[in-house]
C-alpha positions in Angstrom: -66.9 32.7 34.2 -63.0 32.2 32.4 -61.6 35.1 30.7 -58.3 34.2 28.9 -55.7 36.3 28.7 -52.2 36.6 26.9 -49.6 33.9 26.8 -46.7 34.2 29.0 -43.0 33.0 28.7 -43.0 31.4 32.3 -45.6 30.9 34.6 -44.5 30.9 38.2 -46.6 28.8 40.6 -46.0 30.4 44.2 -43.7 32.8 45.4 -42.3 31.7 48.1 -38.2 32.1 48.0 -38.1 30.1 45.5 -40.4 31.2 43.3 -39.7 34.9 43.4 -36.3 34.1 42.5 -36.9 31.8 39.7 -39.6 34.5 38.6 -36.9 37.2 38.9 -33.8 35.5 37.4 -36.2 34.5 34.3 -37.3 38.1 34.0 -33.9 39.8 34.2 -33.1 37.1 31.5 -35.4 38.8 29.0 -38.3 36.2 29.2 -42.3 37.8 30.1 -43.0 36.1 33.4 -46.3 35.9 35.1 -45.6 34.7 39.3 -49.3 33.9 40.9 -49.6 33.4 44.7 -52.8 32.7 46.4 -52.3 35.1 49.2 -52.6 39.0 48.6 -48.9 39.6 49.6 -45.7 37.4 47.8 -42.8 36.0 49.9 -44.9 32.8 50.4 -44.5 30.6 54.0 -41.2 31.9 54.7 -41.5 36.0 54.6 -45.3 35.5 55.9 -45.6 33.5 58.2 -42.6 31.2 58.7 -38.3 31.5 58.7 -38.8 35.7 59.1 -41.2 36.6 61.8 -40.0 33.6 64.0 -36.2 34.9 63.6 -37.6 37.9 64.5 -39.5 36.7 67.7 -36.1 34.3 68.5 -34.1 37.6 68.4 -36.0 39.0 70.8 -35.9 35.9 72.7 -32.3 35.9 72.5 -32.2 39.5 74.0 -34.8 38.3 76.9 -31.9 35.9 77.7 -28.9 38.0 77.8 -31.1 40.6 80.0 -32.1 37.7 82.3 -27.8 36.8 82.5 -27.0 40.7 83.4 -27.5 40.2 87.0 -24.8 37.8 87.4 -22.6 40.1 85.8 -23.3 42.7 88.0 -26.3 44.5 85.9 -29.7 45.2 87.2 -31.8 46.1 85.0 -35.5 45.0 85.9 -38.3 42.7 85.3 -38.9 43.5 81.5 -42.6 43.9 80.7 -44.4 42.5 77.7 -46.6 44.6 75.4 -47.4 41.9 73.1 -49.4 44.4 70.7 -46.1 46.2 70.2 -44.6 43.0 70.0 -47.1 42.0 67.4 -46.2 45.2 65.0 -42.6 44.5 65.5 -42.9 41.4 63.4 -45.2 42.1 61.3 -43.1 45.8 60.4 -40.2 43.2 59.4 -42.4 40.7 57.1 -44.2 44.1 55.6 -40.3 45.7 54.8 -39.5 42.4 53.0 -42.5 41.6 51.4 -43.3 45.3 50.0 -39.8 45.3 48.7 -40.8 41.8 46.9 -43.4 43.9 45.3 -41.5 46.8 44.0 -38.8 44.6 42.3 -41.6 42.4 40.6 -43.0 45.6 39.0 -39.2 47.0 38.3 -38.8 43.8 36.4 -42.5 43.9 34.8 -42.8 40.6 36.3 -46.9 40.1 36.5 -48.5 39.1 39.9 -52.2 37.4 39.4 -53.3 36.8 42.9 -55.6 33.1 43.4 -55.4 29.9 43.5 -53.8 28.1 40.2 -54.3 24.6 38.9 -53.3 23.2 35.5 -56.1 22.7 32.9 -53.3 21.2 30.2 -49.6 21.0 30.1 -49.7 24.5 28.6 -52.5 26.5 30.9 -52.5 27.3 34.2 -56.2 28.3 35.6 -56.2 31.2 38.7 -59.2 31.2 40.7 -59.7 34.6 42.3 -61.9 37.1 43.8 -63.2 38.2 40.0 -63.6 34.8 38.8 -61.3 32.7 36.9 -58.6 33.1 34.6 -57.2 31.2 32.6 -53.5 32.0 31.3 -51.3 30.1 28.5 -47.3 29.6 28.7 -44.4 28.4 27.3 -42.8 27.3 30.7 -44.2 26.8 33.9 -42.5 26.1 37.6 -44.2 24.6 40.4 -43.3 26.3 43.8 -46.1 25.4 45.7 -44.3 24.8 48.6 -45.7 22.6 51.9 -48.3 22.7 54.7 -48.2 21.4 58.1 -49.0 17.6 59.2 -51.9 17.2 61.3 -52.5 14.6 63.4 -55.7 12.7 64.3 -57.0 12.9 68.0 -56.4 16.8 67.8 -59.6 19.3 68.1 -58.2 21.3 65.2 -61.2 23.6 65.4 -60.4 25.2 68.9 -57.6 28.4 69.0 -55.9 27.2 71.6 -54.6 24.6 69.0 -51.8 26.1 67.3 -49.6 25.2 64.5 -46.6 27.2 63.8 -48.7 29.6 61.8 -50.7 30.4 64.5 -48.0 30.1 67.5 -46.3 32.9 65.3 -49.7 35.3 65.3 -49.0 35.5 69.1 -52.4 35.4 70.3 -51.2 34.9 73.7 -48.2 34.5 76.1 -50.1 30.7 77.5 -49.0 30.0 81.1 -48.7 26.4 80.2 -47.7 25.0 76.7 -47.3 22.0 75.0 -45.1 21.3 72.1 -45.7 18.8 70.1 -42.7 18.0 68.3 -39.0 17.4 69.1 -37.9 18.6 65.3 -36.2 22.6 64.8 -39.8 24.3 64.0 -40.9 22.8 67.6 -37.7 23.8 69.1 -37.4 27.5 67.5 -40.9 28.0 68.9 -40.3 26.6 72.4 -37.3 28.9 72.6 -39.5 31.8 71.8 -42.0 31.2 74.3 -39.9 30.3 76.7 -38.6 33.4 76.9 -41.6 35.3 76.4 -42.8 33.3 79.8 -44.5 30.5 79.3 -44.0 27.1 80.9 -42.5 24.8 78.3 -43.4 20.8 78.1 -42.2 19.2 75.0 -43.2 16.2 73.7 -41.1 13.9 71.0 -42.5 10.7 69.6 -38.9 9.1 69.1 -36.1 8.9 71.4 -34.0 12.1 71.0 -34.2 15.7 69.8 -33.7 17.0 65.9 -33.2 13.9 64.1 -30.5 14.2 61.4 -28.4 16.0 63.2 -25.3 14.5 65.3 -26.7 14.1 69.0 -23.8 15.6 70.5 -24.0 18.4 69.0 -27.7 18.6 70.1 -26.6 17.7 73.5 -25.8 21.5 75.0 -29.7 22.7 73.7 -31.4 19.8 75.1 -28.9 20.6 78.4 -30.5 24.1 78.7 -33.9 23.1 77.9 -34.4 20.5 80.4 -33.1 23.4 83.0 -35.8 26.0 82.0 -38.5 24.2 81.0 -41.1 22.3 82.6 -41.1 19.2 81.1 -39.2 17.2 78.4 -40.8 13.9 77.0 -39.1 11.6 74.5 -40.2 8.3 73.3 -44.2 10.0 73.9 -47.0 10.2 71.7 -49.9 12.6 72.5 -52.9 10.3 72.3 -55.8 12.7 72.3 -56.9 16.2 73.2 -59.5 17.2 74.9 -61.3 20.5 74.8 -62.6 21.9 77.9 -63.3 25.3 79.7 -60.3 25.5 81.5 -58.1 24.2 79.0 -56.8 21.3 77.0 -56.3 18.1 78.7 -53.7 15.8 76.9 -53.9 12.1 77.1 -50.0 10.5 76.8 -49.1 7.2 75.7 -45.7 5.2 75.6 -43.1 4.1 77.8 -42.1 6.2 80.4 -45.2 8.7 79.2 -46.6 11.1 82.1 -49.8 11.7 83.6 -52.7 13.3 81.8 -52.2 16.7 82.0 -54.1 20.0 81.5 -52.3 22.9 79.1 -53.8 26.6 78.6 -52.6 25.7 74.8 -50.4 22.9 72.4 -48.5 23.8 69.6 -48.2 21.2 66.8 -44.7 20.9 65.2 -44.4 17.4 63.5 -43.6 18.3 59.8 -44.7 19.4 56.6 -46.1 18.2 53.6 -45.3 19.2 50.3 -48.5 21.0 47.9 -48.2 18.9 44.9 -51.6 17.1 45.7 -53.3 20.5 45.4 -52.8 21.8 41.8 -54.4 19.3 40.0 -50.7 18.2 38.5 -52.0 15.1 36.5 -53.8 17.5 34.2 -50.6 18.5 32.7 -49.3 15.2 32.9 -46.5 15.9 36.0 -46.0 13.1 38.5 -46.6 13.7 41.5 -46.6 10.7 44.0 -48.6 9.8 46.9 -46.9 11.9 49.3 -47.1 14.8 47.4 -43.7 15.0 46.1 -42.5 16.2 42.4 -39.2 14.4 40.9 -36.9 16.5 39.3 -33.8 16.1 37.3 -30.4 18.2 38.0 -31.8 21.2 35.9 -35.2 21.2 38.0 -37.1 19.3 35.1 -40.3 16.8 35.6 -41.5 13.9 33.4 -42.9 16.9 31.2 -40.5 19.0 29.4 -41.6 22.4 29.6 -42.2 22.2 33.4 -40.6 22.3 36.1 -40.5 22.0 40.1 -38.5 23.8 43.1 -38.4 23.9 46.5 -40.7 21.8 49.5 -42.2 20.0 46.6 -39.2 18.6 44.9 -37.9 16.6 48.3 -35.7 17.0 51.5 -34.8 19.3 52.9 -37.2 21.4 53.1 -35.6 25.0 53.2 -36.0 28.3 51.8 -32.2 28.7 50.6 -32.2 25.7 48.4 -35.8 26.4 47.2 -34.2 29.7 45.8 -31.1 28.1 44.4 -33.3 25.7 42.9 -35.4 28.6 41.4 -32.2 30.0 39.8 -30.9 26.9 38.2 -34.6 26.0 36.3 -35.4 30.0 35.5 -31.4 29.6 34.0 -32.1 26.3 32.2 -35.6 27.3 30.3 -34.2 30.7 29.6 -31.3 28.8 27.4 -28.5 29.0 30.0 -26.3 26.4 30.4 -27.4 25.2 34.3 -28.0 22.6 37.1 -28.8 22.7 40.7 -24.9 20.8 42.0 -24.5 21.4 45.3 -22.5 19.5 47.7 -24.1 20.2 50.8 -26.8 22.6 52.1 -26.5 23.9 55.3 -29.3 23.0 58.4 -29.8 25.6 61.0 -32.0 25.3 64.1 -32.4 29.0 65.8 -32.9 27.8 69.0 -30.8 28.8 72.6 -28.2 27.8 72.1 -28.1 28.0 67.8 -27.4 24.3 66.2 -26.4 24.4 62.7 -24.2 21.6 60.6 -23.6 20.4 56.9 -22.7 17.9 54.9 -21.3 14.5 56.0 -22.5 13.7 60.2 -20.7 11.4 62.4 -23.8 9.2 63.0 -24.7 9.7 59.2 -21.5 8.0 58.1 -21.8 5.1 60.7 -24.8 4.0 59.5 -23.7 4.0 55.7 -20.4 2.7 56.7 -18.3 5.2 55.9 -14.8 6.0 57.8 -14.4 9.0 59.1 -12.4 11.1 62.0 -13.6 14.0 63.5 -12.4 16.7 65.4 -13.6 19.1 67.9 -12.9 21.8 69.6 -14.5 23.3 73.2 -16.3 26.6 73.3 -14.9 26.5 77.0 -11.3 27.4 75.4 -12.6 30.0 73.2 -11.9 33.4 74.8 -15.0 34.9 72.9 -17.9 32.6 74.3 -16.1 32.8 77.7 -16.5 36.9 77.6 -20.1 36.0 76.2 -21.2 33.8 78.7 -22.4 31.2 76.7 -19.4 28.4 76.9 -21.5 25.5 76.8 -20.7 24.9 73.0 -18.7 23.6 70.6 -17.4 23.3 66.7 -17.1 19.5 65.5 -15.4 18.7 62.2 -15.5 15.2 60.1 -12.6 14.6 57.9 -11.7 12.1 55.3 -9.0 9.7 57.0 -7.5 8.9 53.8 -7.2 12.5 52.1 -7.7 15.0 55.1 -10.2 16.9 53.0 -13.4 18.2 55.1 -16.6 16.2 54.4 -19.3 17.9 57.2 -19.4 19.7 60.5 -21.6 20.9 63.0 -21.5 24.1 65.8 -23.2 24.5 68.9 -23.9 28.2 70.2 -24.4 31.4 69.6 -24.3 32.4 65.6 -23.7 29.0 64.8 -26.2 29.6 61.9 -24.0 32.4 60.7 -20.7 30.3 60.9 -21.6 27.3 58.8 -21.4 29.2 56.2 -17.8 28.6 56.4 -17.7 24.6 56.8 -20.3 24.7 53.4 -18.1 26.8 51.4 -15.0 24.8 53.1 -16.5 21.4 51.5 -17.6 22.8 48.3 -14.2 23.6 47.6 -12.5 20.7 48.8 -10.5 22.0 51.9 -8.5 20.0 54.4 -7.7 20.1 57.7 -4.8 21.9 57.4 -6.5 24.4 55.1 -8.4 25.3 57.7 -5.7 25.6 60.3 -3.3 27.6 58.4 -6.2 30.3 57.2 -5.7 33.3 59.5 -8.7 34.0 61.9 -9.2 37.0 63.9 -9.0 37.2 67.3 -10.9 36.3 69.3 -14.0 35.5 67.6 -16.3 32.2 67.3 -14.9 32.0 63.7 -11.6 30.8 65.1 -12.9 27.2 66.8 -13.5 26.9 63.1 -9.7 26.7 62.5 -8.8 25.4 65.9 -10.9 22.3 65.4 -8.3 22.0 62.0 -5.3 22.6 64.2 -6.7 20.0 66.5 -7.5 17.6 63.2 -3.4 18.2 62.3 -1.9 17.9 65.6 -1.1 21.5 66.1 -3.6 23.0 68.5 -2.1 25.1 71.2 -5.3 26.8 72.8 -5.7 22.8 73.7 -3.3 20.5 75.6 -3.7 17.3 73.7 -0.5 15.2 75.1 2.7 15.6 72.5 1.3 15.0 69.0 3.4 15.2 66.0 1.8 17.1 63.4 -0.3 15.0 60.8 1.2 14.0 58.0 0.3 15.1 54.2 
C-alpha cells in the first residue's frame, strides 16, 4: 500500500558525502529537507563501508610497518599478535562515531531521514520502499546522490565468501594465507597494503601494463618498488580468466602474455571499478537522462535536462570521490536555495593510501604529453629531506609541473608518507595561481615533508641548495 505524505522543499536521494552535505547546507539555508538512504545508518559507501574503515585498517597497517622497521633501529619489540575481533570493533567504533554524529546534526537541523529505497514516479515524487510499505513523498527540488557500486566481472563465482569485493575485504572475515587481487587501480592497492600487513600473501593482478592509471608512473614507481619486495606476486598485462570453486580453495585460471600458471588462492578480492547508480532509480520517470553507463550530466550549478533536479557525486562523472561529491552537494543545495553558485574547481586532488602514500593534482607529466601541452617539471628527492631520512622512509619524492611560459604551477604529485595530507598544498597552490618562485620564497618549517614542497620551487628557479645542481643562475621573471 502508498501512503502520501507532506511536500518537502528538497528531496535528497542518498546520503553519502555528498548528499548529507547538500541535505545540510539546504537546511541551514531555511528550506524543509527530506534525505532518504536505503540503509538504516547515513554516511552512504564512504562512512559505511568504504574511504573510513579502510583508512582506518591502512592506519593500522601503517603502524604494523613502522613496528616491523624498529629492529633495525635497535628496537625489539615482538611478534605482534592479531585479535581480529578487536580489530573488527576498532573500525566499526570509528564508522559508528561518524555516522551517529551524521544522525544528531540531521535532527539538529530538522532535516527528515525516511529509510528505503526511492525511485521517481514523476518529476515531482519520489516513491521510498521500506519495511512499512511505500511512501510516496512530493517536492519542489530533488538531488540525486545515489552514488556507485562495484563492477563485476563474468567467469567469477560471485556466490562463494571467499569472493570478496572491497565491501567484503573490509568486513575482515579472515586474515587468507594466500590472496589475490584483482585490480591494479588505488581501491586494489589500499586493500593489498592492508592485508599485507595484516599477513597475508599478496598476488596482484592488473589487466593493463602498469599500476594506477592516471597518475604519473614515476611517481607510482617507489609503491610498486616496495610491493614487488613484500608481496608474492605482481602481474601486469594479466587477465583472470575464470575462478573456480573448490574445497581447498579458489583456483584461478590466467590469460595474456607473460600470464603465470593456474594457481590456487585461500581468497580473491575484486578491485576493477565502480559504476555509477543512475540505472537503479527509475530516472526516465521524471524525465532525467541518464545514459547507458549510468551516468547523469550536469551543468556548472549541478543541474540535469530537468530543472528542478539535480545530480552529485559518482553519478555525475569522474572522479569518483567523496570530497568533490560534497562540494558538489554545496554548490546545487546553494543554487536551488537562491544562492548565487557553481561547482568551479581547478583541480581535485587524487590520493591512494597505500605504503608508501601517492597523491597528485591537477596537470600530470604524461597527461600533458598526450594532449600536447609544454610543460617543465621539477623534483625534488625524499633522500635529501632530513625528515624522511629520520623517518626511514626516503624512497620518495615531490614532483612539480610548471608552465614554461609563465612559471605559474599547473599539477604535482608526492610519493611517501602523508602525501595525501600535503597535496593539499599543490591544490590550493594552483587554485590561486602560484609560481615557482611563490613557492620557494614561502617559509617552511624545518624539517618537515612540507618543505620538498618549496624545495622542488627552489629547484624550478634555480636556487636549491639542499641540492647540488651544477651553477644555475636563478630563473628569470
Amino acid at each position: 500500500m502508498t501512503a502520501a505524505s507532506e511536500a518537502t522543499d528538497l528531496l535528497v536521494l542518498g546520503s553519502g558525502p555528498g548528499g548529507y552535505t547538500a541535505a545540510f547546507r539546504a537546511a541551514d539555508l531555511g528550506k524543509t529537507v527530506t534525505l532518504v538512504e536505503r540503509y538504516p545508518i547515513l554516511g552512504g559507501v564512504c562512512l559505511n563501508v568504504g574511504c573510513i574503515p579502510s583508512k582506518a585498517l591502512l592506519h593500522v597497517a601503517e603502524v604494523l610497518s613502522e613496528v616491523e622497521a624498529l629492529p633495525a633501529r635497535g628496537i625489539e619489540l615482538g611478534e605482534p599478535k592479531l585479535d581480529l575481533d578487536k580489530l573488527r570493533e576498532h573500525t566499526a567504533g570509528v564508522v559508528s562515531r561518524l555516522t551517529g554524529g551524521l544522525a544528531q546534526m540531521a535532527k539538529r537541523r530538522g532535516v527528515r531521514v525516511v529509510q528505503g529505497t526511492g525511485r521517481f514516479v514523476a518529476s515531482d515524487r519520489v516513491a521510498v520502499e521500506g519495511d512499512e510499505g511505500v511512501e510516496e513523498i512530493p517536492f519542489e527540488s530533488a538531488i540525486i546522490a545515489v552514488g556507485s557500486r562495484t563492477v563485476q566481472i563474468p567467469g567469477i563465482p560471485w556466490d562463494d565468501p571467499r569472493v570478496w569485493d572491497s565491501t567484503a575485504a573490509l568486513e575482515l572475515r579472515q586474515v587468507p594465507k594466500r590472496l589475490l587481487v584483482v585490480g591494479g587501480g588505488i581501491i586494489g592497492l589500499e586493500m593489498a597494503t592492508v592485508f599485507d600487513a595484516l599477513g597475508s600473501k599478496i598476488t596482484l593482478v592488473e589487466l593493463l601494463d602498469r599500476l594506477m592509471t592516471g597518475c604519473d608512473a614515476d611517481l607510482v614507481k617507489p609503491l610498486l618498488r616496495r610491493a614487488k619486495k613484500r608481496y608474492e606476486a605482481i602481474h601486469l598485462g594479466v587477465k583472470v580468466a575464470e575462478v573456480k570453486a573448490q574445497k581447498r580453495g579458489l583456483r584461478v585460471v590466467f590469460e595474456g602474455e607473460g600470464a603465470p600458471p593456474d594457481a590456487t588462492f585461500d581468497a580473491v578480492l575484486v578491485a576493477v571499478g565502480r559504476r555509477p547508480n543512475g540505472d537503479r532509480i527509475d530516472a526516465e520517470a521524471a524525465g532525467v537522462a541518464v545514459d547507458d553507463r549510468g551516468f547523469i550530466a550536469v551543468d556548472e550549478h549541478q543541474r540535469t535536462n530537468v530543472a528542478n533536479i539535480f545530480a552529485i557525486g559518482d553519478v555525475v562523472g569522474e572522479p569518483m570521490l567523496a570530497h568533490k561529491a560534497s562540494h558538489e552537494g554545496k554548490v546545487a543545495a546553494e543554487v536551488l536555495a537562491g544562492e548565487v553558485s557553481a561547482f568551479d574547481a581547478r583541480v581535485i586532488p587524487s590520493v591512494a593510501y597505500t605504503d608508501p602514500e601517492v597523491a597528485w593534482v591537477g596537470l600530470g607529466e604524461e597527461q600533458a604529453a598526450r594532449q600536447g601541452i609544454e610543460v617543465k617539471t621539477a623534483s625534488f628527492p625524499w633522500a635529501a629531506s632530513g625528515r624522511a631520512l629520520a623517518m626511514g622512509r626516503s624512497e620518495g619524492h615531490t614532483k612539480l609541473v610548471f608552465d614554461p611560459a609563465t612559471g605559474r604551477l599547473l599539477g604535482g604529485g608526492l610519493v611517501g608518507p602523508r602525501a595525501g595530507d600535503l597535496v593539499a598544498e599543490l591544490a590550493l597552490a594552483i587554485e590561486t595561481g602560484c609560481d615557482a618562485e611563490d613557492l620557494a620564497l614561502t617559509v617552511h618549517a624545518h624539517p618537515t615533508l612540507s618543505e620538498t614542497i618549496s624545495f622542488a620551487g627552489e629547484v624550478y628557479s634555480g636556487t636549491v641548495t639542499d641540492l647540488y645542481l651544477g651553477r644555475r643562475r636563478r630563473a628569470k621573471d
